[in-house]
C-alpha positions as CSV (number, residue, x, y, z in Angstrom):
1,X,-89.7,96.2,-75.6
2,X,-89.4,99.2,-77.6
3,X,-86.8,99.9,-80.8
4,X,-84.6,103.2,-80.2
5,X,-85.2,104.6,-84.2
6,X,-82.3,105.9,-84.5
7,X,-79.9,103.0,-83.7
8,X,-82.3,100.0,-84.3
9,X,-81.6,98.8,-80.5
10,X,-83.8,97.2,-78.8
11,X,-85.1,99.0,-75.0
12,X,-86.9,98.2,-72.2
13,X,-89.4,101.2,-72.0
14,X,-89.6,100.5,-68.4
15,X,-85.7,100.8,-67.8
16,X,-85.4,103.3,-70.5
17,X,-83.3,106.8,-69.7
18,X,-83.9,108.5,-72.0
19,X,-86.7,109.2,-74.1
20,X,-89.2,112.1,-75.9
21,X,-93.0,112.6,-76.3
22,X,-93.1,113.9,-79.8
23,X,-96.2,114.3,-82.1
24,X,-98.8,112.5,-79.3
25,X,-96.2,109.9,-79.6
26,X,-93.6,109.0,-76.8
27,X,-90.0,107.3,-78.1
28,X,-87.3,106.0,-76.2
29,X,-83.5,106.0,-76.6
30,X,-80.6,103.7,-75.6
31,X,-78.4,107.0,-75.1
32,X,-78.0,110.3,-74.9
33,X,-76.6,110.5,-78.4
34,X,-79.2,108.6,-79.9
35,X,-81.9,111.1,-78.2
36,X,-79.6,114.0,-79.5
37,X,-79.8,112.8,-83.3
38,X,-82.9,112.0,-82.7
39,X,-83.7,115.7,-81.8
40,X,-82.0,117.5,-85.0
41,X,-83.9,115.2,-87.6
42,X,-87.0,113.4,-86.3
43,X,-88.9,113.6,-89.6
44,X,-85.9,111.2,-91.2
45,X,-86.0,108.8,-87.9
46,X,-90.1,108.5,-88.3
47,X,-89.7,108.0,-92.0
48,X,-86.9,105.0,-90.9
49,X,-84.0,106.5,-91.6
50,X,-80.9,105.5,-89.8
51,X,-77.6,106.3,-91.1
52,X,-75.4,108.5,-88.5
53,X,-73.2,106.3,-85.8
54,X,-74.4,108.2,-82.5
55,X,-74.3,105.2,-80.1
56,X,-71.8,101.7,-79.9
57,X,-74.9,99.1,-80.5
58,X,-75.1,102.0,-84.2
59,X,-71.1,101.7,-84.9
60,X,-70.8,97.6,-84.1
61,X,-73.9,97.1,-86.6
62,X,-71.5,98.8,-88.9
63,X,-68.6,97.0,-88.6
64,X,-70.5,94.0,-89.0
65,X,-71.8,94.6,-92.8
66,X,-69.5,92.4,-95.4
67,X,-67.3,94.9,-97.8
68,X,-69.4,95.3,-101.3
């Protein structure tokens, strides 16, 4: 199992559809959204960054944080 950075979901890299070789490094995504994002600001995803809603696993991980 692999983690999609931009989301935080967790993939099967052998079921995966979508993913990018990058770098010498090869990442996979849980949608075509996620690979989009993914696409306009790698360096923030590889530094850990994960703050744009792109896929429904991103947006319910939202709705799921207690009001501050």
């Amino acid at each position: 199992m692999v983690t999609d950075l931009v989301c935080g979901m967790e993939i099967n890299e052998n079921a995966a559809g979508y993913s990018l070789i990058l770098g010498g490094g090869k990442y996979f995504f849980c949608s075509e959204g996620c690979l989009a994002e993914f696409k306009r600001r790698p360096q923030d995803y590889l530094k850990g960054a994960s703050d744009i809603a792109c896929c429904d696993a991103l947006l319910e991980k939202e709705e799921e944080k207690p009001d501050v």
